[in-house]
C-alpha positions in Angstrom: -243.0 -29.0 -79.7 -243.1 -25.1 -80.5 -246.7 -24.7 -78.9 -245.5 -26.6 -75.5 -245.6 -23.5 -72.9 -243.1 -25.5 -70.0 -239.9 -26.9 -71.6 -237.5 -29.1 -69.1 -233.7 -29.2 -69.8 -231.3 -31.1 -68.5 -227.7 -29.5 -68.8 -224.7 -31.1 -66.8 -227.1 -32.5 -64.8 -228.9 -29.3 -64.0 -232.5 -29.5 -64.4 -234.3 -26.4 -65.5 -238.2 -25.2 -66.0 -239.0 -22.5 -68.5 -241.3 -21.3 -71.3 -241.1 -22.3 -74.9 -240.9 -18.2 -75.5 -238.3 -17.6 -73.2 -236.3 -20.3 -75.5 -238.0 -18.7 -78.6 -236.2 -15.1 -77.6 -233.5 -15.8 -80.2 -235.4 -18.0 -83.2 -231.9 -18.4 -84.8 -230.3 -19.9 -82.0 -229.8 -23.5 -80.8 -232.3 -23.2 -77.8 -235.0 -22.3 -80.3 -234.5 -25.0 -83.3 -234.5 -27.7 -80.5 -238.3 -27.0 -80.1 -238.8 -27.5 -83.7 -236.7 -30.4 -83.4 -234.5 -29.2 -86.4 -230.9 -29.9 -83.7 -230.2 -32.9 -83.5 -227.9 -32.8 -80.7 -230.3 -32.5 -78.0 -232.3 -35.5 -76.9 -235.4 -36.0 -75.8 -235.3 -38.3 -72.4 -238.3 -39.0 -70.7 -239.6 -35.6 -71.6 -236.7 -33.7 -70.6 -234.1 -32.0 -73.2 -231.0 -33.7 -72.3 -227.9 -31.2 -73.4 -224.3 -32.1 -72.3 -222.8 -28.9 -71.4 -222.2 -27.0 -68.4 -224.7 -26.4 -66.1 -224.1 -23.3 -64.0 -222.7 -21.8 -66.9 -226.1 -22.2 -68.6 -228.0 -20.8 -65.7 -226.4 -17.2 -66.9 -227.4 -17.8 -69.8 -231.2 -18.6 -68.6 -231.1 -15.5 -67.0 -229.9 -13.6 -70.0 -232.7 -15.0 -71.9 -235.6 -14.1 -69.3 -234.2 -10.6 -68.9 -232.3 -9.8 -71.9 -229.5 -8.4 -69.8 -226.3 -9.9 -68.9 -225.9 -9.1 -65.0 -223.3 -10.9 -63.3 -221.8 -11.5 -59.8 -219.1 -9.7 -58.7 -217.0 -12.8 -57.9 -217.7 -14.0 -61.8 -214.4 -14.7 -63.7 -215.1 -17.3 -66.2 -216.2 -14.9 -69.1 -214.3 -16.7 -71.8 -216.4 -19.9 -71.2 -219.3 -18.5 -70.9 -218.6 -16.9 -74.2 -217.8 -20.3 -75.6 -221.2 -21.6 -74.3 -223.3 -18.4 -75.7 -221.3 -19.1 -79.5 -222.3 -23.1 -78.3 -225.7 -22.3 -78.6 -225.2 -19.7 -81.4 -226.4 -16.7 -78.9 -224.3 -14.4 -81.1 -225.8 -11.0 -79.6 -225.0 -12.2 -75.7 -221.2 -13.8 -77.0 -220.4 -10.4 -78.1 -221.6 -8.4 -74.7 -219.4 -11.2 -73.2 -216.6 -10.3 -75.6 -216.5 -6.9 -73.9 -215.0 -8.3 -70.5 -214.2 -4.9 -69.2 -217.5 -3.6 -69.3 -219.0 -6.6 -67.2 -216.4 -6.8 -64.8 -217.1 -5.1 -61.4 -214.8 -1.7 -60.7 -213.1 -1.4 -57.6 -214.6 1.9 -55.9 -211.8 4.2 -53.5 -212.6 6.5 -51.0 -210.0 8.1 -48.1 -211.1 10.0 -45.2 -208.9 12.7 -43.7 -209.2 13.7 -40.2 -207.5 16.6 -38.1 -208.2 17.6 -34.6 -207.2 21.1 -33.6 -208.1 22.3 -30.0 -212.0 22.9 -30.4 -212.2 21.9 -33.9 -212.0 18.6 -36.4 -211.8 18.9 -40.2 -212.6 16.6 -42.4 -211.9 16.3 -46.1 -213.3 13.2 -48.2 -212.1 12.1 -51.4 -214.1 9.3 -53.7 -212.5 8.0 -56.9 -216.5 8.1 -58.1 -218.1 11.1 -58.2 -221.8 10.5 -57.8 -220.5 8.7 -54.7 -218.8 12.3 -53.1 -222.1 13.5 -54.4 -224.6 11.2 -52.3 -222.2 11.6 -49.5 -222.8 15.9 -49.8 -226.2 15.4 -49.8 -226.1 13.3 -46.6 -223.9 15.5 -44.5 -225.3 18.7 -43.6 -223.1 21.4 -41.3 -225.0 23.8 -38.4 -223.8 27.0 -37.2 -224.9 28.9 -34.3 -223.2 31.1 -31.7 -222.8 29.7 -28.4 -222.1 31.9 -25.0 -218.8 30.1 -23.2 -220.4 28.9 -20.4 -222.8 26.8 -22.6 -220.9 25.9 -26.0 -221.3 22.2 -25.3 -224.5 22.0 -25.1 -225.8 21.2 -28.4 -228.9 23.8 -28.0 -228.6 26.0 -25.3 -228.0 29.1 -28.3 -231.7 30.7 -28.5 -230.7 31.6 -32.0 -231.4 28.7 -34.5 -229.0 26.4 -36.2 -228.1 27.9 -39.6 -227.1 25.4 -42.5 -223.6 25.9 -44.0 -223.0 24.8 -47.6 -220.6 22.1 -47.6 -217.1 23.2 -49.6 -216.6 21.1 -53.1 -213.1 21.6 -54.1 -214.1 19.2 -56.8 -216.5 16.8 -58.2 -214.5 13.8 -56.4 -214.0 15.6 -53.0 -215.7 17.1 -49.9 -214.8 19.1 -47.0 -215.9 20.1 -43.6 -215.6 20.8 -40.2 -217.5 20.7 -36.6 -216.9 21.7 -33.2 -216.0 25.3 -31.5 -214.1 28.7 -32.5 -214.2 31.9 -30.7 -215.3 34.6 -31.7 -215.6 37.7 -29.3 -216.0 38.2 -25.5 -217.5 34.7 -24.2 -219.2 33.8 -27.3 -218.4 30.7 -29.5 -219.5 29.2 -33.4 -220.6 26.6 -32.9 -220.6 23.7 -35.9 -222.7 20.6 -35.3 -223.0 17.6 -38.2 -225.4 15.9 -39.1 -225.6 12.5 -41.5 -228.9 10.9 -42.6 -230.6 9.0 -41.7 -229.1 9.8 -37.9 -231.1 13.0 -37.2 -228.1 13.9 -34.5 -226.9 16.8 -34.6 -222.8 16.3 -33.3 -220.7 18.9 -32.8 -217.7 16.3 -31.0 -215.3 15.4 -34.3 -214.3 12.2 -33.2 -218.0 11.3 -32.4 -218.7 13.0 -36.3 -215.7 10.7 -37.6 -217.5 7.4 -36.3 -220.9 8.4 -37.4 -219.4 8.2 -41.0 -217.2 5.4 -40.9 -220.8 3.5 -39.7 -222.3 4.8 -42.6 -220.0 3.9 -45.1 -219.5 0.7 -43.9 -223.4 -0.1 -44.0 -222.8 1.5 -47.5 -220.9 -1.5 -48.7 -217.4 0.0 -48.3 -214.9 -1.7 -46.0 -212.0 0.0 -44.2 -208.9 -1.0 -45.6 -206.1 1.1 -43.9 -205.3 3.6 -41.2 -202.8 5.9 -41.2 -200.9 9.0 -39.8 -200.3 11.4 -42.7 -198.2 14.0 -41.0 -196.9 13.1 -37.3 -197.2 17.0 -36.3 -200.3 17.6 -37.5 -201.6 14.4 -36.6 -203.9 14.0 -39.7 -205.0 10.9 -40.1 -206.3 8.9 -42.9 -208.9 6.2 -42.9 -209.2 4.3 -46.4 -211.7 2.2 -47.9 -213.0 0.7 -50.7 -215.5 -1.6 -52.2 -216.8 -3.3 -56.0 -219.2 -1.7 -57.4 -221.3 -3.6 -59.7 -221.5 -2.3 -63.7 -224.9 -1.7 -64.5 -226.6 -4.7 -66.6 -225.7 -4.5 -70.4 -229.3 -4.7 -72.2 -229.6 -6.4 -75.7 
């Protein structure tokens, strides 16, 4: 039985095709005495392995056996039977990882969006409970400046002067802030702050056309919008929150 390359199982009524070797990855376990017929407990019908435990639980455990990683769905909650099943079939190394529940389980992931509109101007300030998320985020937005005479400032380029880049301000690792639109400056002459976002190549100097070129983006980024609020009535800042699970990178044996 050992030298068979395709093995069939039937667990819980869940058929399954895979090599000998991928059985083999553990010699000491359950899976891989079967093939040397020294277990008893699984029988042989019509060619097929027949094993009386849970099939979708085993499926996990296929897949932990193919890549040597346990990866998991985000929706998973059964982790103390599947570390019954693992011990089951004396997967010792993969009932441990499993034993570690709060490494496998996927984190909920915060971010808030502050808006405030003030005449020609909209400032934004983003905060992420995950860092490298701010981080991605900075390196998507980028900030223009250009001066713009007062008869023109709405015209994205009617300045004969380029569009400079502004560094984006990083009070810390978990937040961001910036701002677009118009200030004056001196006689009939305007800054002008445009934003950009990849992959939109737009350049938008409007804030409220700015604030829903990044609520598109972090929606198509996973996150969903949870809550709107006011956070201060005379200011009229408000605060768009969202949040989404992020997925724990796959424990490797």
């Amino acid at each position: 039985m050992s030298n068979r390359e395709v093995v069939v199982l039937s667990v819980g009524g869940m058929r399954f095709v895979t090599r000998a070797s991928t059985l083999q990855q553990f010699p000491e376990s359950r899976l891989a005495r079967m093939l040397n017929d020294e277990d008893r407990e699984f029988k042989q019908v019509n060619g097929e392995f027949f094993v009386d435990r849970d099939g979708n639980l085993f499926s996990y455990i296929m897949d932990f056996l193919r890549t040597l990683q346990v990866s998991l769905p985000t929706d998973f909650s059964d982790y103390q039977r599947l570390q019954r099943e693992a011990e089951f079939y004396e997967l010792y190394s993969l009932a441990d990882l499993l034993s570690q529940e709060h490494l496998l389980k996927p984190k909920l992931e915060i971010l808030e969006v502050r808006f405030f509109l003030q005449e020609g101007q909209a400032f934004f300030r983003i905060f992420g409970s995950c860092s490298s998320t701010v981080e991605a985020l900075a390196e998507q937005i980028t900030v223009f400046t250009g001066q713009q005479s007062g008869q023109s400032w709405n015209s994205p380029f009617s300045s004969q002067k380029p569009l400079i880049p502004l560094p984006l301000e990083r009070p810390s690792h978990h937040d961001v802030v910036f701002q677009c639109g118009t200030d004056y400056s001196a006689g009939d002459q305007f800054v002008a702050r445009y934003v950009s976002i990849k992959p939109d190549n737009r350049k938008l100097i409007n804030g409220t056309n700015v604030l829903g070129l990044l609520v598109d983006s972090l929606l198509k980024d996973g996150f969903r919008l949870i809550s709107t609020r006011t956070v201060s009535s005379e200011e009229k800042v408000e605060c768009y929150s969202f949040e989404r699970m992020r997925r724990p990178a796959g424990l490797t044996i």
